[in-house]
TINUVO-867111 format. One record per residue (C-alpha): x, y, z; residue in one letter. Coordinates in steps of 0.02 Angstrom, whole numbers, plus 32768, in hexadecimal, padded with zeros to 4 digits. Layout:
BEGIN
XYZA
...
//
This chain:
BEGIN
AA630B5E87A3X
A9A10B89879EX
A9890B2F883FX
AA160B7288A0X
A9E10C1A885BX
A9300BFE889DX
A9710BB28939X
A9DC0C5F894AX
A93F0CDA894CX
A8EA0C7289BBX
A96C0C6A8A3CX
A9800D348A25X
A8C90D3E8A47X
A8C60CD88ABAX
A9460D3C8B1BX
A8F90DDE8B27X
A87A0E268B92X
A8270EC88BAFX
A7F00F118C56X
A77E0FA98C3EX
A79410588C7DX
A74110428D09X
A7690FA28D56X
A8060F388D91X
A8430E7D8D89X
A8720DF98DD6X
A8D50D668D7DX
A8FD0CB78D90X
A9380C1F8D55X
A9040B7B8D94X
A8BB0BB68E1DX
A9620C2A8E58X
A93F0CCC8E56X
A9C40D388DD6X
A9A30DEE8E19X
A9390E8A8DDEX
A90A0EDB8D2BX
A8E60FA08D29X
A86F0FD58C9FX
A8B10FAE8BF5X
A8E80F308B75X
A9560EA58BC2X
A9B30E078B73X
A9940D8D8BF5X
A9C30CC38C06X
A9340C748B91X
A90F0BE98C1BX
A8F30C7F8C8DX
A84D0CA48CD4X
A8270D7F8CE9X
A7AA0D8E8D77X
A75B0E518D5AX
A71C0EC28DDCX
A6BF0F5F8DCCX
A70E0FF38E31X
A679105E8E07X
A5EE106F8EA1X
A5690FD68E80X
A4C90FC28EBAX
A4840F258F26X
A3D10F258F2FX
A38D0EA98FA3X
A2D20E6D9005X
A2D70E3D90A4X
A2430DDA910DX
A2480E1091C7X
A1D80E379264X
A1C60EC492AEX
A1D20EE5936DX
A1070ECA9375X
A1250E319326X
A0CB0E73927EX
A1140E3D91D5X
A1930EA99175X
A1C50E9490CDX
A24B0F1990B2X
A2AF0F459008X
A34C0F959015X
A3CA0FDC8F95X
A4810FDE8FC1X
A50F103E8F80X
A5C910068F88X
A6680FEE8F32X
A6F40F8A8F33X
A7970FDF8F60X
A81D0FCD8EBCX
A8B40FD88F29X
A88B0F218F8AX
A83D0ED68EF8X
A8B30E2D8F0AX
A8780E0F8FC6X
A7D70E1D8F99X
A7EF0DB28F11X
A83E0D3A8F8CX
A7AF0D4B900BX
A7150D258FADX
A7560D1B8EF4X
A6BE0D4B8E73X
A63C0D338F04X
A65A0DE28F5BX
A57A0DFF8F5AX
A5500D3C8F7BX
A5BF0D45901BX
A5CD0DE3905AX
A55E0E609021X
A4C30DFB9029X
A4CA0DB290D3X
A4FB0E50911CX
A4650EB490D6X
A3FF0E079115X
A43B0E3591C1X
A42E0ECF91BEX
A36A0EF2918FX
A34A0E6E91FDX
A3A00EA692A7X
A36A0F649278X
A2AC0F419251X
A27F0EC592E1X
A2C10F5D9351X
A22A0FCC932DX
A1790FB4931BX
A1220FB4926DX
A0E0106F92A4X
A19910AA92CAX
A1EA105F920CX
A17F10C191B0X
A1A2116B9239X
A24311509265X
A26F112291AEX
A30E118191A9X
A355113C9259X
A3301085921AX
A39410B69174X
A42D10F191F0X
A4221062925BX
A4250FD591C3X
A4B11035917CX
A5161028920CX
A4FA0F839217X
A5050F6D9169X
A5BC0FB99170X
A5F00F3B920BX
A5A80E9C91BBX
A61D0EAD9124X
A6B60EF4919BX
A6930E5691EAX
A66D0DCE9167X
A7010E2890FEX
A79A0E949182X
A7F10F0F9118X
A7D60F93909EX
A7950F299015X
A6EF0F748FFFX
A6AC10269036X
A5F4100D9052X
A59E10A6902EX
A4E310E19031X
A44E108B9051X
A38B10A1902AX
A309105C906EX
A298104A8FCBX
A1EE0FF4900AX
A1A20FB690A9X
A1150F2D908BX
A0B10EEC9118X
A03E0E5F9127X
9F830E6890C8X
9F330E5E9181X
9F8F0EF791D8X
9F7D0F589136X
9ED70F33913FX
9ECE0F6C9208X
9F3C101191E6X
9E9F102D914BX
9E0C101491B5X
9E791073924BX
9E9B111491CCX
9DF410F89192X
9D9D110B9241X
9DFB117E9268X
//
């Protein structure tokens, strides 16, 4: 009676789950996917897997390695806002499963600095600064519309958070500023 007692609790703990307050599930069972848990306590299948997403906004920082339209080197850090939409969590979940940064968010901001930075010279990213911002954001907003149709994720704002070019035009912009 001990062991079927024992194997009783486990099974019961086995079978429940909690999703936190600010985040929403997906489950499934070998591989099939069951349907959606809100936030709370659930009794679930105990060969069921709960895949969690956060619904609150997250941040994506990335670096990207680039050239600019006068061909100088561009090393430019970004930090991306977005948030995954709670009422089309399951074809998300059927789109890219746990992988949502890895295949979507990532590339896209890749793109992005990359087509926005080579069209301006190293001069015009650091004065046009804000207009760059705009432009990856756009682009930013397409890539995942594009990589991912539907209203799964809202992307949302986007920094630009350092621009690093190479030692030798650093150095010429010094001895330039320096001249001058």
């Amino acid at each position: 009676t001990a062991l079927v007692t024992l194997f009783v609790v486990v099974a019961a703990l086995m079978s429940m789950t909690t999703v936190g307050a600010t985040q929403i599930a997906v489950v499934t069972t070998f591989g099939s996917m069951n349907g959606t848990l809100s936030p709370g306590l659930h009794f679930i299948n105990p060969f069921s897997e709960v895949h969690t997403f956060d619904t609150q906004t997250q941040k994506e920082s990335t670096e990207a390695k680039s050239a600019s339209k006068d061909l100088q080197e561009v090393s430019t850090s970004v930090a991306l806002n977005y948030s995954v939409n709670a009422e089309n969590i399951a074809g998300l979940y059927l789109a890219v499963g746990d992988s949502l940064v890895t295949r979507i968010i990532d590339p896209s901001l890749q793109e992005s600095i990359k087509a926005a930075t080579a069209k301006y010279t190293a001069e015009e990213l650091i004065t046009k600064r804000a207009v760059v911002t705009e432009e990856i954001l756009s682009n930013v907003k397409a890539g995942v519309e594009e990589r991912l149709p539907g209203a799964h994720v809202t992307v949302g704002a986007i920094a630009i958070t350092n621009f690093d070019f190479s030692p030798s035009f650093n150095a010429a912009i010094e001895k330039k500023v320096t001249a001058e």
